[in-house]
C-alpha positions as CSV (number, residue, x, y, z in Angstrom):
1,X,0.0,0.0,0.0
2,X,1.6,3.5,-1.3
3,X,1.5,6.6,0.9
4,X,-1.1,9.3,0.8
5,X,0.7,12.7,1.5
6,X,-1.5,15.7,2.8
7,X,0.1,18.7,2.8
8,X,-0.9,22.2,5.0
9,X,-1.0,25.1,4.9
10,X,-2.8,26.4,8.1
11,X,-2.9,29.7,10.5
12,X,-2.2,28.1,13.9
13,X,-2.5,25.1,16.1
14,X,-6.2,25.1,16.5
15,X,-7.0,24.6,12.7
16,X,-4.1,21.7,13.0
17,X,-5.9,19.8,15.1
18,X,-8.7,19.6,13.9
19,X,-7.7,19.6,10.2
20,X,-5.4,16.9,10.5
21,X,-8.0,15.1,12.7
22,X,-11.0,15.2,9.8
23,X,-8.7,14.3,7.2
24,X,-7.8,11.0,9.4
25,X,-11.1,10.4,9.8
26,X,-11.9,10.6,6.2
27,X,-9.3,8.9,5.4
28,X,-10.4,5.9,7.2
29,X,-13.8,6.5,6.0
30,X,-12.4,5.8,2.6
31,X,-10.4,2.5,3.6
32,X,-7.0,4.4,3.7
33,X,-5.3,3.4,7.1
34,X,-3.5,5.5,9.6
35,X,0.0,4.3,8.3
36,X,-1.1,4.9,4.5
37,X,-1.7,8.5,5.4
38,X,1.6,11.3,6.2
39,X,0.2,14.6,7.4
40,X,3.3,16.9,6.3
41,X,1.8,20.3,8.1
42,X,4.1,23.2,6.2
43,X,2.7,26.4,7.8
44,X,0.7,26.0,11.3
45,X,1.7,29.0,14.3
46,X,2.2,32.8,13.4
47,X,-1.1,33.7,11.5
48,X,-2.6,34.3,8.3
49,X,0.0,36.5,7.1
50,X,2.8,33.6,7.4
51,X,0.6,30.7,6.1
52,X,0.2,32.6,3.2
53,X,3.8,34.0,3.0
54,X,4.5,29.7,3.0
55,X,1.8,28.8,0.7
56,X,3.2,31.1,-2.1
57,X,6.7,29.8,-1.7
58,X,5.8,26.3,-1.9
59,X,3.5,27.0,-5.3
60,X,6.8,29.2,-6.5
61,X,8.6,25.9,-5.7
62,X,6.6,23.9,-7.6
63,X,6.3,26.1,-10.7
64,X,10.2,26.1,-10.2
65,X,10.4,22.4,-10.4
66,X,11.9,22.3,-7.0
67,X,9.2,20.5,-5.4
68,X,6.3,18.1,-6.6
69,X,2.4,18.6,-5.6
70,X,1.2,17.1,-2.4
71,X,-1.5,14.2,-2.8
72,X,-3.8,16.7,-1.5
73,X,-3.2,20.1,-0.8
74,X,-4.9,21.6,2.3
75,X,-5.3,25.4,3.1
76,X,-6.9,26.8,5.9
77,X,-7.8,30.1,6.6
78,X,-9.8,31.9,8.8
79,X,-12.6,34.0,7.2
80,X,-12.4,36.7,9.9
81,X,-15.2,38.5,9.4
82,X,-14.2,39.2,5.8
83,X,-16.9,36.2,4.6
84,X,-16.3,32.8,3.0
85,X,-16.7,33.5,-0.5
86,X,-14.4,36.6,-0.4
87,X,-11.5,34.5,1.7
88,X,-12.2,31.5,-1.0
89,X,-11.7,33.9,-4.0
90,X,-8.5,35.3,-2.4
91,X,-6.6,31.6,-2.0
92,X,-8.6,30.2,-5.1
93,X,-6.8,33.1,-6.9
94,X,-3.2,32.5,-5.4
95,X,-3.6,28.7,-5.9
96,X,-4.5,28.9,-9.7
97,X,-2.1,31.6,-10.2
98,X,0.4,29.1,-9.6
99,X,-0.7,26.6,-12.3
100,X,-0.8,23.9,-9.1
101,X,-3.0,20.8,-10.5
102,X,-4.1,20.1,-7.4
103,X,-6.1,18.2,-5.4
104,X,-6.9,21.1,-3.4
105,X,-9.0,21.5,-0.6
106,X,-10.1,24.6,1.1
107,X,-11.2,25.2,4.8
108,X,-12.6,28.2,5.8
109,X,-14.3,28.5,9.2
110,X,-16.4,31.8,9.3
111,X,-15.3,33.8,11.2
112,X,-13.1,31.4,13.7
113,X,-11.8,27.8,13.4
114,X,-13.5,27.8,17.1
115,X,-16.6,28.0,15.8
116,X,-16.1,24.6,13.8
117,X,-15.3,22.5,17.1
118,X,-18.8,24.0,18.4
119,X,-20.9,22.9,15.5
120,X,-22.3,19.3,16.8
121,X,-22.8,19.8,20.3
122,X,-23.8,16.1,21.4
123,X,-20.0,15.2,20.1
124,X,-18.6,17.8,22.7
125,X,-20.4,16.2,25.3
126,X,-19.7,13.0,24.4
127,X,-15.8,14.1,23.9
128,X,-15.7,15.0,27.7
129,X,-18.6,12.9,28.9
130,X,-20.4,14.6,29.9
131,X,-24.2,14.5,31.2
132,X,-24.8,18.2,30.0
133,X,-25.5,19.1,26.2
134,X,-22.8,22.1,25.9
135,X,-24.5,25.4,24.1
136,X,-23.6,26.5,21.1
137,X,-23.3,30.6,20.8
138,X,-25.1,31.9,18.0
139,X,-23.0,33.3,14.7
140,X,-21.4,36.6,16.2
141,X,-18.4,38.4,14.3
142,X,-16.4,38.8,17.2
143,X,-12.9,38.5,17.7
144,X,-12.3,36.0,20.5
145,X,-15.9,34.8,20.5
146,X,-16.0,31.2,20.2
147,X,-12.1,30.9,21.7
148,X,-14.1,31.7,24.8
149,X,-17.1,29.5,23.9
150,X,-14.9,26.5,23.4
151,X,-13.0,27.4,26.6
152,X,-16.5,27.3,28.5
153,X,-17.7,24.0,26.4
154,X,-14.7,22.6,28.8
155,X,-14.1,24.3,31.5
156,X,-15.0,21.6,34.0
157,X,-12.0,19.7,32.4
158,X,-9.7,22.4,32.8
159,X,-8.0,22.7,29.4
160,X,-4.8,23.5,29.1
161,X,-4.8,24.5,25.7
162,X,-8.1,25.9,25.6
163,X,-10.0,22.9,24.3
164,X,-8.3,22.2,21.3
165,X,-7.0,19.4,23.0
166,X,-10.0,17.1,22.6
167,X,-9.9,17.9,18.7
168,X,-9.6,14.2,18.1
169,X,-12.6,12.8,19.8
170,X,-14.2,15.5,19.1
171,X,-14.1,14.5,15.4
172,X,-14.7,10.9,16.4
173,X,-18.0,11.7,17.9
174,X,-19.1,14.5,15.2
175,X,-22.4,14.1,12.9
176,X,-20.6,15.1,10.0
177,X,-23.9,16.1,8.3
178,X,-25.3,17.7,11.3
179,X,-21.8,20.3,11.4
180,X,-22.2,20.8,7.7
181,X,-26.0,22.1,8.4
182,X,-24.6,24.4,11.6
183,X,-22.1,25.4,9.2
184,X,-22.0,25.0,5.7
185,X,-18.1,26.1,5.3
186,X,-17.8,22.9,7.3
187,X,-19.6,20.8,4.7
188,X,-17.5,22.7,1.8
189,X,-14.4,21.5,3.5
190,X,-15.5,18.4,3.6
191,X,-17.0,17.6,-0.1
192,X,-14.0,18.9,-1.3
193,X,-11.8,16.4,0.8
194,X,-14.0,13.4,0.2
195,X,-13.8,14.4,-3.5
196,X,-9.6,14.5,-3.3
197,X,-9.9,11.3,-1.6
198,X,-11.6,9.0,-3.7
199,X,-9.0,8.4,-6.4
200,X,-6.5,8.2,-4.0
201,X,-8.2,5.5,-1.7
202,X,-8.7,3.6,-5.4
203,X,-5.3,4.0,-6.3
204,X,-3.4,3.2,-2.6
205,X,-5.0,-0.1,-2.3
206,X,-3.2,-3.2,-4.2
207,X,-4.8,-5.8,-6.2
């Protein structure tokens, strides 16, 4: 069985863990196991302005000839109040720019990657076991907003990194569909992962 190799291009630590954690889980959800999948994270702690400062080096790389594509390309970004289609336009642009053939796919929470560990909240309670049903805050543009909801979803487990910890069974637990409905950025992210996936599930396992 060959090696799937994701590559990312995220903001910070928060969208890591998640990220990585949904592409595992889709991964498996395609047949690929956990040893037939690298996660190769190229950009992940000092902001939007760095993961994009990254991202175009890389695609200059590649145009170069320096470096080949990743199986699947993954870019996160933060919509931060700007609005999903807007933020998509902007990377779609820099990505195509580049003549990258892709797989590509695109994750942008709106307005905070916070928001997307809120949007099923019986996986949250399930993820710290909970016997209450944590609330979700509704849609505010407000920086720090669901940092702190996420920080309340868990403060009786006193997170150390804010709740971004529990990323993992978080995802485990989620209703996929249910997120997507909360948050159709979510279910954008997703499509276009399951789409990238599908040849490459094909292709990685042997006659």
């Amino acid at each position: 069985m060959s090696t799937v190799t994701v590559g990312y291009f995220l903001e910070d630590v928060a969208q890591e863990a998640l990220l990585t954690a949904v592409v595992s889980h889709e991964a498996t959800a395609h047949g690929l196991t956990g040893r037939s999948v690298r996660h190769e994270v190229r950009a992940a702690a000092s902001g939007s302005g760095t993961m994009v400062r990254s991202l175009r080096q890389f695609l200059r790389d590649y145009r170069d000839g320096t470096v080949g594509p990743f199986d699947i390309l993954v870019v996160a970004r933060d919509s931060d109040c700007r609005g999903y289609t807007h933020t998509k336009r902007e990377l779609q642009t820099i990505i195509a720019r580049s003549g990258y053939p892709g797989p590509c796919a695109l994750a942008i929470p709106d307005p905070h990657i916070e928001r997307w560990y809120l949007l099923d909240p019986a996986a949250l309670r399930r993820a710290v076991d909970s016997a209450q049903t944590p609330a979700v805050p509704p849609y505010r543009c407000q920086r720090g907003h669901y940092k702190q909801a996420l920080m309340r979803a868990f403060e009786d487990t006193a997170p150390q990194l804010g709740g971004i910890e529990w990323a993992d069974d978080i995802v485990r637990y989620m209703d996929f569909y249910r997120a997507a409905q909360n948050d159709p950025a979510f279910g954008h992210f997703v499509s276009d992962l399951r789409q990238a996936l599908a040849p490459l599930a094909r292709g990685a396992v042997e006659p």
